[in-house]
TORKOL-4160 file (C-alpha; in steps of 0.2 Angstrom, whole numbers, padded with zeros to 4 digits, m for minus):
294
<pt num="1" X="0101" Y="0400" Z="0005"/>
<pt num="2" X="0113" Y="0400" Z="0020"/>
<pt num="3" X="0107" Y="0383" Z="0027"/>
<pt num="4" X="0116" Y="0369" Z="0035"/>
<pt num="5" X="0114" Y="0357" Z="0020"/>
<pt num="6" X="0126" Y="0370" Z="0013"/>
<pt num="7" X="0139" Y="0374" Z="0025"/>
<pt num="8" X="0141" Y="0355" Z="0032"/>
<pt num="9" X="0152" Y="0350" Z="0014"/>
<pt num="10" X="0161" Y="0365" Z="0018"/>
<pt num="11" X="0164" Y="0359" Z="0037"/>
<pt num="12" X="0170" Y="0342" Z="0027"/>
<pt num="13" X="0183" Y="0349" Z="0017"/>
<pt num="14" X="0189" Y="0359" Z="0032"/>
<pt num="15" X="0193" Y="0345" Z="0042"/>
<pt num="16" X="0202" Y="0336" Z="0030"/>
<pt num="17" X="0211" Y="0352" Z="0026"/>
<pt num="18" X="0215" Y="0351" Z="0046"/>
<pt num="19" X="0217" Y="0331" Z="0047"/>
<pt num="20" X="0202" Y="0332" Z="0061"/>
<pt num="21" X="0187" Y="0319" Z="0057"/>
<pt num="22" X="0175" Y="0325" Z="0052"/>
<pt num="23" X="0161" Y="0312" Z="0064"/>
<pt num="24" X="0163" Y="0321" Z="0078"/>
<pt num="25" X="0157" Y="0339" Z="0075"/>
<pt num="26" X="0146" Y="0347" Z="0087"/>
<pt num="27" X="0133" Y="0360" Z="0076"/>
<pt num="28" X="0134" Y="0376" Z="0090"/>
<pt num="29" X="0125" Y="0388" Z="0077"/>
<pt num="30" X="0118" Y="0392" Z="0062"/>
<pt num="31" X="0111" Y="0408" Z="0061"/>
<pt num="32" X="0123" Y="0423" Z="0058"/>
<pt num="33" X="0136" Y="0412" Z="0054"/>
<pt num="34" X="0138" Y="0391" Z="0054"/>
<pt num="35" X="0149" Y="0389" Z="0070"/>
<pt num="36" X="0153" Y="0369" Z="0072"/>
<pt num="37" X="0164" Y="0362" Z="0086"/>
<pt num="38" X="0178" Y="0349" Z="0080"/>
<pt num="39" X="0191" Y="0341" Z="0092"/>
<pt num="40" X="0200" Y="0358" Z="0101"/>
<pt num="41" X="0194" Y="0370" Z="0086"/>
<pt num="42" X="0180" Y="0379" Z="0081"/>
<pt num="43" X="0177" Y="0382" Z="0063"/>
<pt num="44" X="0166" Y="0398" Z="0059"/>
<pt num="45" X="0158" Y="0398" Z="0041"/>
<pt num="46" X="0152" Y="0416" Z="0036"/>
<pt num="47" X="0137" Y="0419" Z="0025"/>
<pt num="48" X="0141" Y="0417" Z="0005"/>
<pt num="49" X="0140" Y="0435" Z="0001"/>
<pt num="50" X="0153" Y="0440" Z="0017"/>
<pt num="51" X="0166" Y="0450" Z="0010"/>
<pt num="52" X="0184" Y="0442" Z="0012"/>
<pt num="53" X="0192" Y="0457" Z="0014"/>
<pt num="54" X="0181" Y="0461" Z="0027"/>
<pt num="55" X="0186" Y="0445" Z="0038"/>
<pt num="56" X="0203" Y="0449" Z="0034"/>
<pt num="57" X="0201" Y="0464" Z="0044"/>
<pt num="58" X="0193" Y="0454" Z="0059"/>
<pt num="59" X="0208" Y="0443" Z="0059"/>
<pt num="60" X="0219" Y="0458" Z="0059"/>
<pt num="61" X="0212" Y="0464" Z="0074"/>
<pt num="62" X="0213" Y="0448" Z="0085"/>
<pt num="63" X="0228" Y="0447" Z="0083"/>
<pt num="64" X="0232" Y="0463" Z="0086"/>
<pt num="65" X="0221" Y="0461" Z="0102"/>
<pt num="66" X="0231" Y="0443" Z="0108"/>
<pt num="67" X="0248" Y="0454" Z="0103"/>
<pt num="68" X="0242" Y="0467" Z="0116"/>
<pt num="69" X="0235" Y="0454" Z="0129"/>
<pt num="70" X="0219" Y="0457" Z="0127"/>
<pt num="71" X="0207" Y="0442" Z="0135"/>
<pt num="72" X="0199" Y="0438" Z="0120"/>
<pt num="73" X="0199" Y="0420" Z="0109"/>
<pt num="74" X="0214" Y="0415" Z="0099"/>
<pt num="75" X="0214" Y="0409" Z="0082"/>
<pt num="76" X="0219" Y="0392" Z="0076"/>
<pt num="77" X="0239" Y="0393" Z="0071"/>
<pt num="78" X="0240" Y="0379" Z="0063"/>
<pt num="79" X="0234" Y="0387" Z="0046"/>
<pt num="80" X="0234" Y="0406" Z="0035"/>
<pt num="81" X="0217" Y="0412" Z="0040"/>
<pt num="82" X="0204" Y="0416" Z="0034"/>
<pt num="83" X="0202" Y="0400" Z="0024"/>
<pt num="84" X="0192" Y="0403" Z="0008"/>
<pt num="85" X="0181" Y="0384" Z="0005"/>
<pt num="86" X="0170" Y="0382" Z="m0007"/>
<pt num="87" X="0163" Y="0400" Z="m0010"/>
<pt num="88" X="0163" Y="0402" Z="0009"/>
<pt num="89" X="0178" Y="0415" Z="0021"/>
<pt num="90" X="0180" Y="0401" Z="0035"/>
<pt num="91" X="0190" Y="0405" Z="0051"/>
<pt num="92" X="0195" Y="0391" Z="0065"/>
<pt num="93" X="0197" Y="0396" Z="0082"/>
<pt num="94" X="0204" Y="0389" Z="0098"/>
<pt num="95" X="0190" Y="0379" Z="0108"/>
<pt num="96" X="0186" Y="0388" Z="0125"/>
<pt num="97" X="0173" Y="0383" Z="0138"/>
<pt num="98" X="0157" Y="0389" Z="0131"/>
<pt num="99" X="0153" Y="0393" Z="0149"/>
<pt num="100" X="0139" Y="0385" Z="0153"/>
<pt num="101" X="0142" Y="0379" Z="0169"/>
<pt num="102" X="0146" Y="0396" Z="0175"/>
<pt num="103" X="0138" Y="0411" Z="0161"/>
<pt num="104" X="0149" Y="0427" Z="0159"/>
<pt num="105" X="0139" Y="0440" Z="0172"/>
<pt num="106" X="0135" Y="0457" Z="0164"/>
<pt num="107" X="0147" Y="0462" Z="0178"/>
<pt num="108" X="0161" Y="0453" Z="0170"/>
<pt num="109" X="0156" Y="0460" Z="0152"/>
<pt num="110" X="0159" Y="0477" Z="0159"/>
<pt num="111" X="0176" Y="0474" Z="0163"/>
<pt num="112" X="0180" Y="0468" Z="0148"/>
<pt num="113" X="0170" Y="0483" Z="0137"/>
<pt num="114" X="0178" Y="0497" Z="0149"/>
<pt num="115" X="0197" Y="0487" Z="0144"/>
<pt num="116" X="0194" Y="0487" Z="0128"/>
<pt num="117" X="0190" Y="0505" Z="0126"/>
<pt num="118" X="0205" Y="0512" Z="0133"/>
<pt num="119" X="0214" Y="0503" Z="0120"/>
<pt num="120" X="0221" Y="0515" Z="0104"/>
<pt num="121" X="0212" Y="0511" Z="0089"/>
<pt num="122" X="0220" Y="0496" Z="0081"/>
<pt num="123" X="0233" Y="0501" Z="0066"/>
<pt num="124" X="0222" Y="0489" Z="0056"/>
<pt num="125" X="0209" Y="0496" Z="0041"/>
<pt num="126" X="0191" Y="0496" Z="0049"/>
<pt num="127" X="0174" Y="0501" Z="0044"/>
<pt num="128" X="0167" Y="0516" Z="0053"/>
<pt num="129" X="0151" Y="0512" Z="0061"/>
<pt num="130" X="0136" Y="0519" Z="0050"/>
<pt num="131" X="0120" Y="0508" Z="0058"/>
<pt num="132" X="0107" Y="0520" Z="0047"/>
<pt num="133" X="0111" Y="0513" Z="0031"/>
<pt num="134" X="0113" Y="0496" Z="0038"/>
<pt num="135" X="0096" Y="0494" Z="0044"/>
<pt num="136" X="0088" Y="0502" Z="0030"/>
<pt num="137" X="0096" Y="0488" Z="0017"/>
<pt num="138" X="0091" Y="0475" Z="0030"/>
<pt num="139" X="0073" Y="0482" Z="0030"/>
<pt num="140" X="0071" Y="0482" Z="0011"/>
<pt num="141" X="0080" Y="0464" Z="0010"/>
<pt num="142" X="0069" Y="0456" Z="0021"/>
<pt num="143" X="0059" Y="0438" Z="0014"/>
<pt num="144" X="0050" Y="0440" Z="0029"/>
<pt num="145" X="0042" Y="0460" Z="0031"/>
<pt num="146" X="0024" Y="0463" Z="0025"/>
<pt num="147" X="0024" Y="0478" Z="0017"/>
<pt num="148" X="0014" Y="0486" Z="0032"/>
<pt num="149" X="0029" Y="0481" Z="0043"/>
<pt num="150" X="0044" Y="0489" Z="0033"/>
<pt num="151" X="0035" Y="0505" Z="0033"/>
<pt num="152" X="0031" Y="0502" Z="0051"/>
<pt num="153" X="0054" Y="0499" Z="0053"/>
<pt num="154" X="0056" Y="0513" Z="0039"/>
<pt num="155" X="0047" Y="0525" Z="0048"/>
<pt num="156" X="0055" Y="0524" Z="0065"/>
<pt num="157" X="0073" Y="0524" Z="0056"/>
<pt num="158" X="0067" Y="0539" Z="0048"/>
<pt num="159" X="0063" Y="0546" Z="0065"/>
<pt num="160" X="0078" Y="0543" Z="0073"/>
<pt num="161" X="0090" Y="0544" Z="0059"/>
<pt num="162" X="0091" Y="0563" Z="0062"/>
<pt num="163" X="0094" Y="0559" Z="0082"/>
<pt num="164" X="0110" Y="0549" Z="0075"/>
<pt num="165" X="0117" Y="0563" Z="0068"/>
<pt num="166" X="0115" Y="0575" Z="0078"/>
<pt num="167" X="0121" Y="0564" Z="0091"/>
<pt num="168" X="0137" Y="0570" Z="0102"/>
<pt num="169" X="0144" Y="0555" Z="0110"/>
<pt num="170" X="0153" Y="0561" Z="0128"/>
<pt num="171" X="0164" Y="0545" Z="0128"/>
<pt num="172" X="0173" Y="0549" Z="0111"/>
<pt num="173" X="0178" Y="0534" Z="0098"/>
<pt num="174" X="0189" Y="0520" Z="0100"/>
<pt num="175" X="0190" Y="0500" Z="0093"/>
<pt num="176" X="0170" Y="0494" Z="0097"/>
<pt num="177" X="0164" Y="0475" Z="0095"/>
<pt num="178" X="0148" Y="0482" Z="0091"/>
<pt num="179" X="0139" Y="0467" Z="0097"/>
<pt num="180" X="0144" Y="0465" Z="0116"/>
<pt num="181" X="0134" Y="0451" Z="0124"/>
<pt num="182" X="0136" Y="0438" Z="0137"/>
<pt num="183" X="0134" Y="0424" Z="0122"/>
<pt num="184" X="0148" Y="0431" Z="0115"/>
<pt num="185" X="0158" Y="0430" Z="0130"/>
<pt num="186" X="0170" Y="0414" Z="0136"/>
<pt num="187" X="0178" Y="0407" Z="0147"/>
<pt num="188" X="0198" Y="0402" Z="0148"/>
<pt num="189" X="0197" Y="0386" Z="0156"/>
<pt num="190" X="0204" Y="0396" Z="0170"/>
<pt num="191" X="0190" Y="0401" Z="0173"/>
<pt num="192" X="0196" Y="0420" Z="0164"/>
<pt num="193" X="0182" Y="0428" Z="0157"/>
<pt num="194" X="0187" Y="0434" Z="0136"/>
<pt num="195" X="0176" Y="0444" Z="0123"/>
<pt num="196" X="0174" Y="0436" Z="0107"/>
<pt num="197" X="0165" Y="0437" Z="0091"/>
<pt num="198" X="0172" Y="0449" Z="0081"/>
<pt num="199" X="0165" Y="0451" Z="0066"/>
<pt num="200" X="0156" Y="0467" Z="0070"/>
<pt num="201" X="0173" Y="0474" Z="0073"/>
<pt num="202" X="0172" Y="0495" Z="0071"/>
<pt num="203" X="0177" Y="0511" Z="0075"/>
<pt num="204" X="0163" Y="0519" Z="0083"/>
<pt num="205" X="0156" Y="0527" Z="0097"/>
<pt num="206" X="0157" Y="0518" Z="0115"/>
<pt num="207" X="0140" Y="0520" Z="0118"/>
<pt num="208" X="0135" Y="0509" Z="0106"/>
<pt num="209" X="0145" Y="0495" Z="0116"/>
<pt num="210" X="0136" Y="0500" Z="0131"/>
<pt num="211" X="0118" Y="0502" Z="0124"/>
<pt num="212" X="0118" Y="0485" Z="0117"/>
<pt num="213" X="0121" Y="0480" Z="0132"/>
<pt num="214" X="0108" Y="0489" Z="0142"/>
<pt num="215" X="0096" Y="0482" Z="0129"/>
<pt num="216" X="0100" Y="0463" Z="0130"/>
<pt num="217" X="0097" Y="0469" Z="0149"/>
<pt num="218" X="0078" Y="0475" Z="0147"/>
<pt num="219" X="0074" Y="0465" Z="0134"/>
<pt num="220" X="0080" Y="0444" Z="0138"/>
<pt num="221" X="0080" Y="0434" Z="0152"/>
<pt num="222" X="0095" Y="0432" Z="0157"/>
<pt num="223" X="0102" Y="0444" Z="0160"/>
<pt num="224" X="0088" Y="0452" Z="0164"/>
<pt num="225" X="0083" Y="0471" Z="0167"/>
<pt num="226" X="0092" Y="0471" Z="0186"/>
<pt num="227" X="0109" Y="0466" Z="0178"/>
<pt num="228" X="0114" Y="0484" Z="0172"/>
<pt num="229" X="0117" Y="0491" Z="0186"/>
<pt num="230" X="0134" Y="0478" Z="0189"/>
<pt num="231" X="0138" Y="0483" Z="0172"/>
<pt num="232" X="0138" Y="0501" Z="0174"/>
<pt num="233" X="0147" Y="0498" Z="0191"/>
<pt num="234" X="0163" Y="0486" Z="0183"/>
<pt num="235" X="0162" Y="0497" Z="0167"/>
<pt num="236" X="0163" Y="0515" Z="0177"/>
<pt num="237" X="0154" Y="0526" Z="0169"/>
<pt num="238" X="0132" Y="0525" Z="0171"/>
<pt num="239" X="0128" Y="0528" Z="0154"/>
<pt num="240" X="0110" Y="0532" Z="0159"/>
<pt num="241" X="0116" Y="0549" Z="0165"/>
<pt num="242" X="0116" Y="0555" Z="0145"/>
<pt num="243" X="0103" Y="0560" Z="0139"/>
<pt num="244" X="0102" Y="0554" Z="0123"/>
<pt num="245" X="0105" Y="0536" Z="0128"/>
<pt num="246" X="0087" Y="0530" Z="0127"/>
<pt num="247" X="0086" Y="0537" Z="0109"/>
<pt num="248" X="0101" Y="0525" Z="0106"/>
<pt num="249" X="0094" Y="0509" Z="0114"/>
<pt num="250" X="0081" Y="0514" Z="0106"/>
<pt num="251" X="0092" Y="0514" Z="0087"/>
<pt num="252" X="0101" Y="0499" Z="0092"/>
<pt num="253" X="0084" Y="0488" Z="0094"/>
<pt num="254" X="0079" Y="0493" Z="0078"/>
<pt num="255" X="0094" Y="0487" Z="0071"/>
<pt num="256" X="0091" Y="0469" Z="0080"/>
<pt num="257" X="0075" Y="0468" Z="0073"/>
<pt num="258" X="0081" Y="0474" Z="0055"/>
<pt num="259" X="0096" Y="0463" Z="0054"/>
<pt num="260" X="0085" Y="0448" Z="0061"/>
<pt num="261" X="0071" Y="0451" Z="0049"/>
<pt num="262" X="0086" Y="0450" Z="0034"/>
<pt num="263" X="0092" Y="0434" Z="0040"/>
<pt num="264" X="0075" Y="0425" Z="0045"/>
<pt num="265" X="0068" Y="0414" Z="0033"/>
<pt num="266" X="0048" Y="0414" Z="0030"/>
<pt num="267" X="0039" Y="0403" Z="0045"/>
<pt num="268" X="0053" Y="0399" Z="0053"/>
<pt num="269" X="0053" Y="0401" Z="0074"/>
<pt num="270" X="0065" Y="0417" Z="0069"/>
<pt num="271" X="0053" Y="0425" Z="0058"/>
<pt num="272" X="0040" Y="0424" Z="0071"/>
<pt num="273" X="0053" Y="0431" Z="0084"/>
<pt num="274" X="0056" Y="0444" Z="0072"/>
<pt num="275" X="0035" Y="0448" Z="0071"/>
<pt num="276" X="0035" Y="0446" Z="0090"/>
<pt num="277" X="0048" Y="0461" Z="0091"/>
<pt num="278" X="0038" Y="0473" Z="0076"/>
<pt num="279" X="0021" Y="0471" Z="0085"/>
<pt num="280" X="0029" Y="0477" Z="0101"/>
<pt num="281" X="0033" Y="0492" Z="0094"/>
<pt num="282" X="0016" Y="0497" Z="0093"/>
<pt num="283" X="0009" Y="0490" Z="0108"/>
<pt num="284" X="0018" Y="0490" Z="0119"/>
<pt num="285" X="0018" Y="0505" Z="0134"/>
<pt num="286" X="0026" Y="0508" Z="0151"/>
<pt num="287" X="0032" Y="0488" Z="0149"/>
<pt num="288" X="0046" Y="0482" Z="0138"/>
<pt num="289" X="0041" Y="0468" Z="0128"/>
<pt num="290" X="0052" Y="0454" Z="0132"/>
<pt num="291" X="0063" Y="0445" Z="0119"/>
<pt num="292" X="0067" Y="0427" Z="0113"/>
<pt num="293" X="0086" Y="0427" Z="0111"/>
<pt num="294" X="0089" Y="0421" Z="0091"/>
């Protein structure tokens, strides 16, 4: 179980492998992956069963993206990365401001998003973005799902499975983060905003950028449902002109809730986040249900 009685050995042997000390570590999360805060680093600890290879490939591409000039966060030079610690890929990254102060706008966020996508795709190996069979494994891997529920998820991915792929994306392919958010956005201590989190990394259609952005718009507060609008205008394009977009916010929720109900461990607060969510699909109308950010 990925549980910070686990990862916090793993932090241990870091720091010595780093000659920080190891009593003055600030947990920032644990969810996703175990991200602790240590003198000017940040050491990321990915799940047990995270492919290596496939954080290789993420620290391929940030530094291919700081190479290019990219705003985005630096890794720790100071060691070969990714760092393999007992069982666990760890990476260390150059401490930022986390921005709390002054939050990344959704403005800001579609600056970045629209740079990045006129970038060339990275001459780096990277997975294709394939979300069908992703939520469908997150579904039937669930602790948490009663069996009314996954057939619930499984239905609705079965409905829009086939919009997927008949889907024709007017903004073409290029290098996506895939998970484009203002918690996964910093701050130089310039004040320059930067993209991070990178482990989503893909070569996929913009518009999936873009709709997880519209739907941590409509869905959490902040950003709130008002704050679109100054994405659309940084990003330049208003993605609400397609007319398959709602279909794909509508995809890219689903694979919130199934990745969340994977990762969520029975009656915990993200299991009953991940309830919250399921239930909304089925009663809620004209209004959104609003989200708890997890």
């Amino acid at each position: 179980m990925f549980v910070e009685a686990r990862t916090r050995p793993v932090l241990v042997e870091v720091c010595r492998l780093l000659g920080y000390s190891d009593l003055d570590v600030v947990l920032l999360r644990h969810h996703t992956n175990a991200v602790y805060a240590v003198g000017d680093v940040v050491v990321k600890i990915a799940p047990g069963d995270h492919d290596l290879e496939r954080v290789h490939g993420m620290v391929a591409v940030v530094d291919w993206l700081v190479a290019r000039g990219f705003p985005t966060v630096g890794l720790h030079p100071g060691v070969a990365q990714p760092m393999r610690v007992g069982g666990y890929a760890v990476t260390v990254w150059q401490r930022l401001d986390p921005a709390h102060d002054d939050p990344i706008t959704v403005s800001e966020l579609g600056s970045l998003l629209r740079d990045l996508h006129a970038l060339p795709a990275p001459p780096v190996p990277l997975p294709a973005l394939r979300p069908i069979h992703g939520i469908e494994r997150a579904v039937t891997r669930s602790e948490i799902l009663n069996g009314k529920e996954q057939d619930l998820l499984m239905g609705r991915l079965e409905a829009l499975a086939a919009g997927w792929e008949a889907m024709r994306f007017s903004r073409g392919t290029s290098l996506i983060q895939s998970d484009p958010q203002v918690r996964n956005a910093l701050r130089r201590f310039d004040g320059t905003p930067v993209l991070a989190d990178w482990d989503g990394a893909a070569l996929g259609p913009r518009e999936w950028d873009i709709a997880t952005v519209a739907v941590h718009c409509r869905r959490f507060d902040p950003p709130g449902p008002d704050a679109f609008a100054g994405f659309t205008a940084a990003y330049g394009w208003d993605a609400t002109s397609w007319p398959r977009f709602e279909e794909l916010c509508q995809l890219r929720e689903l694979q919130m809730i199934a990745t969340n109900a994977r990762k969520s461990r029975p009656g915990t607060e993200a299991a009953d986040e991940v309830h919250h969510r399921i239930a909304g699909l089925v009663d809620d109308a004209s209004e959104l249900r609003r989200w708890h950010i997890l």
